[in-house]
N, C-alpha and C positions, 0 to 999 in steps of 0.2 A: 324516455332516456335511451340513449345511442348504446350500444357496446363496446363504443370505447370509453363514452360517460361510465357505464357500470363498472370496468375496469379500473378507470382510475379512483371512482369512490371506492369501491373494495377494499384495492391498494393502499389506501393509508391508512383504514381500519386496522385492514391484518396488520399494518404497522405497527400501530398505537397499543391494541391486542398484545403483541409479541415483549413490546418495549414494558409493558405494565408487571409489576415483580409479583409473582406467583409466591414466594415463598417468603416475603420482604427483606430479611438479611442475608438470609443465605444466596436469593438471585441478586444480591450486591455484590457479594464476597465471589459468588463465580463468575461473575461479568467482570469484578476487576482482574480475578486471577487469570482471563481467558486473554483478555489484553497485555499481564505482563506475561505471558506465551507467548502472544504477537510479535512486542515489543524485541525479547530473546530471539524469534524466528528472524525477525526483519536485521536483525543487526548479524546475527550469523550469516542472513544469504548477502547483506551488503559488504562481509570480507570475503566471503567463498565467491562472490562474483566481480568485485576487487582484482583478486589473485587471479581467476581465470581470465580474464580482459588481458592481463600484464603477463601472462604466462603463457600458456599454448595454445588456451580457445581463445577462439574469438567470439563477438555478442551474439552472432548466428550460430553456434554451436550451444553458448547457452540457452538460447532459445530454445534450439531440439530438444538437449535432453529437459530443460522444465516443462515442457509439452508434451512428451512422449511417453514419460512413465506416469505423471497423473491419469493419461487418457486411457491407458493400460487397467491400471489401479481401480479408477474411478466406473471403468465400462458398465459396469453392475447399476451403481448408482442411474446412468444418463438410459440403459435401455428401461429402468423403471419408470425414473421420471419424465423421459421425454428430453427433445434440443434445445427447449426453451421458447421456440420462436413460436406454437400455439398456445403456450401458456401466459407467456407472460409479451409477447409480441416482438416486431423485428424490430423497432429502436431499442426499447431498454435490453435488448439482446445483445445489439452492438455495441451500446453506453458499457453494459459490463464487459464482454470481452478485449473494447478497446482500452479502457479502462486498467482492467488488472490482468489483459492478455498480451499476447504478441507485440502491439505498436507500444503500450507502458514500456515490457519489457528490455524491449530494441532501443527505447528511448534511454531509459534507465543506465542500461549495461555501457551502453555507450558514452556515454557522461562520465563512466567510471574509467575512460580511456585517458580522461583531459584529467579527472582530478580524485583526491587521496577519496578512501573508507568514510574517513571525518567528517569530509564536506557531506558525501552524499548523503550520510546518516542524520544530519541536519537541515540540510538545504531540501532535503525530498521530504525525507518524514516529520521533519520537524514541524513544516508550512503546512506541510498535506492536512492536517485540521481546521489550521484559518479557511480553506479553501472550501472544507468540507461546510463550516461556516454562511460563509459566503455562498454556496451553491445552495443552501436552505433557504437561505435569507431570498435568494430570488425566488423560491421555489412557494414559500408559505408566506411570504411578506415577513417576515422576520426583523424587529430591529435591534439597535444596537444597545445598550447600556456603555455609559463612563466605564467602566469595569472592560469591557469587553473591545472597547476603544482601545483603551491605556493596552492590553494583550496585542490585538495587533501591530500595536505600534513597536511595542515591546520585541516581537517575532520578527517584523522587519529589520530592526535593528538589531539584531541575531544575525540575520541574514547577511547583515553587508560586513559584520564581523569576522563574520565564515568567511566571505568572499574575498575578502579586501586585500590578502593574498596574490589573489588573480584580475585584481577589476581592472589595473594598468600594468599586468603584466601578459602580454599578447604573444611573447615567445612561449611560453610554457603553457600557454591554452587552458589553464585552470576554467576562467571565466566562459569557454564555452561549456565545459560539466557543468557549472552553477546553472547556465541558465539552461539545459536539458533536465538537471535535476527535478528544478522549478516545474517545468512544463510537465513530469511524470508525477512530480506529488498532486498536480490539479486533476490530470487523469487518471491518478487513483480516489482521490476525493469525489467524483464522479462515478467510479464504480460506487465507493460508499452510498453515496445518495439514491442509487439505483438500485441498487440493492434491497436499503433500506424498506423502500415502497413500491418492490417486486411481491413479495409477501412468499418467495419460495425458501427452500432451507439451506443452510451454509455448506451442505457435500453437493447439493443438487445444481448450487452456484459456480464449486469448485470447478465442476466437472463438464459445466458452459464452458465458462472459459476455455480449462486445459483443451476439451473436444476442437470446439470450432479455431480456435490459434492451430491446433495440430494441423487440420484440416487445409486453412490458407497457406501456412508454411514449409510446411511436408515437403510438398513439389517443388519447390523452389529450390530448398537447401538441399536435397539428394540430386539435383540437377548440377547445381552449380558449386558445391560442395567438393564434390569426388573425391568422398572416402575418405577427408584431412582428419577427422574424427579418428580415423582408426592409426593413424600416425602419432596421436596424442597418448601420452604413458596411460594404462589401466589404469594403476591405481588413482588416477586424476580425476580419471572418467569417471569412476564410479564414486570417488569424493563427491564431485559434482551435480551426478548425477541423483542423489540420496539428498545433498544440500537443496541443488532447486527443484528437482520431481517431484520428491517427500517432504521436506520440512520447508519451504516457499508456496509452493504450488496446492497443496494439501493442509499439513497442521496447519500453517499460517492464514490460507483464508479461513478453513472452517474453524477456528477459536476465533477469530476477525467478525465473522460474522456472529458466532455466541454473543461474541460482546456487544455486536449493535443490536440482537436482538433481546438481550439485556440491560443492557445499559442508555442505547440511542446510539445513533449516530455519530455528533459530536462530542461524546461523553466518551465513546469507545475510542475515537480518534486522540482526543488527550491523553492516551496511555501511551499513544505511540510516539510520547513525544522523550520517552524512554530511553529509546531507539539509539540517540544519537550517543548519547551515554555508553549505551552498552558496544556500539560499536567501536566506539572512540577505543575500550578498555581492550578491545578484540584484537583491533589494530596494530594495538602493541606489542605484545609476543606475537602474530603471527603475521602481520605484514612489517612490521618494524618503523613503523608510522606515527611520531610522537606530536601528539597536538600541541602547538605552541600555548602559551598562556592567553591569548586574545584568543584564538580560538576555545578554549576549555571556557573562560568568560561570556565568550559567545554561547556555548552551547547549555550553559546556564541558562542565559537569557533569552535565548526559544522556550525550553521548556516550560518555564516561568511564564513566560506569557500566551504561552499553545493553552495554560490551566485557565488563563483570564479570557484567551479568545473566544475560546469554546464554550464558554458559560460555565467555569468549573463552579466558580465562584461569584456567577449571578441574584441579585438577591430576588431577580423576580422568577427564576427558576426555583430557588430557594422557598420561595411563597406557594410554587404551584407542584412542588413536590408529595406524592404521596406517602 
């Protein structure tokens, strides 16, 4: 056997290992509570970075600071554990950082330019399960169940909810956010899956990411930047910088990863389907953003169906449950 064969046989042991509950209710009860942390973290950084897009920073300035103070924070963790790239090698190094680093990030914020808190909290996180889904199902030969059909149908049909706002309306550019959203819930549902069957820890992950996005963007933004940061109010920056440094970049993966290391993958990823809720509710006192009734309908009907996609309620998961 090759060593990259032993690699990837490893790799989904420690998975499977990790995923199996040690304590049986209690590693329930903290897998689900770790994803509705997720859930609260993801809908805070999608109005705190909402607000920043529409307000002083731009998505390159969000960038910096959710880069710059994890890599700070985290330095301890990455000289312990290493860059990642002899451990666990240089794709799934990349898969995760492009994933839930830099390119997600840039993808994301910038979506948040075309369209409201609402959409994104639905159209990104809502899908980002079906996806994570789907990228197992190539991954293990995985198939479908009626159940699990009827969900994604269900989620698409959420989605053109959300959209439908924007899908023929081309002065107001909603429908380019919807489809960036899109394209950043599949490349976080990718860090998911990579993740999953890296078999390393959820700081040690964080701390991939934040490192190497610092690293590639650093140089850029202090080149071509010139100091607009420091034009931007304090108190903003440091809102900002505590929103996506610390509670994005930090609590949210590492309880992110708690839960897939408790719960699965897909099991974790249906928490976040939370998200769009909690941001929706956000939106209102602080961005003044009132979701119409097709939308609140809609974002009913992801959630609903992110529980069916993901296997919440599979009866052959149901069967092989311990």
């Amino acid at each position: 056997m090759s060593c990259q064969q032993e690699v990837l046989a490893v790799g989904p042991a420690r998975a499977r290992q990790r995923v199996q509950p040690d304590g049986g209710r209690r590693n329930l009860v903290l897998g689900v509570a770790s994803g509705l942390v997720v859930a609260v973290c993801w809908a805070g950084w999608v109005v705190a970075t909402r607000f920043a897009v529409t307000a002083h920073l731009g998505p390159l300035d969000v960038a910096f600071l959710r880069y710059l103070v994890p890599s700070v924070l985290l330095a301890p963790v990455l000289f312990r554990e290493g860059l990642g790239i002899r451990r666990i090698g240089v794709g799934r190094t990349l898969l995760l950082v492009s994933g839930a680093g830099l390119p997600f990030l840039l993808v994301a914020s910038t979506g948040m330019k075309f369209a409201p808190a609402s959409d994104a909290g639905a159209v990104m996180v809502g899908t980002m399960p079906v996806f994570v889904a789907v990228f197992s199902a190539l991954i293990s030969s995985e198939r479908f169940d009626p159940l699990r059909i009827a969900g994604f149908a269900a989620v698409v049909a959420g989605v053109v909810g959300i959209a439908a706002h924007g899908l023929f309306s081309f002065d107001s550019g909603a429908w380019r956010g919807h489809l960036l959203f899109l394209l950043a819930g599949a490349m976080f549902a990718a860090y998911t899956v990579t993740f999953r069957w890296s078999g390393i820890g959820p700081w040690h992950a964080a701390a991939i990411v934040s490192f190497h996005s610092l690293l590639i963007f650093a140089p850029a933004y202090l080149a071509l930047s010139r100091g607009h940061i420091l034009d931007v109010p304090t108190a903003e920056v440091i809102t900002q910088a505590f929103m996506q440094g610390v509670v994005a970049a930090i609590i949210a993966l590492f309880f992110f990863g708690e839960a897939v290391r408790r719960l699965g993958a897909s099991q974790a990823a249906v928490l976040g389907s939370f998200t769009p809720v909690f941001a929706a509710l956000l939106a209102i006192p602080l961005l003044g953003e009132f979701p119409s009734p097709l939308t609140w309908a809609a974002i009913v009907t992801i959630c609903v169906g992110v529980v069916f996609a993901s296997g919440g309620f599979s009866r052959e998961r149901s069967a092989k449950a311990p």
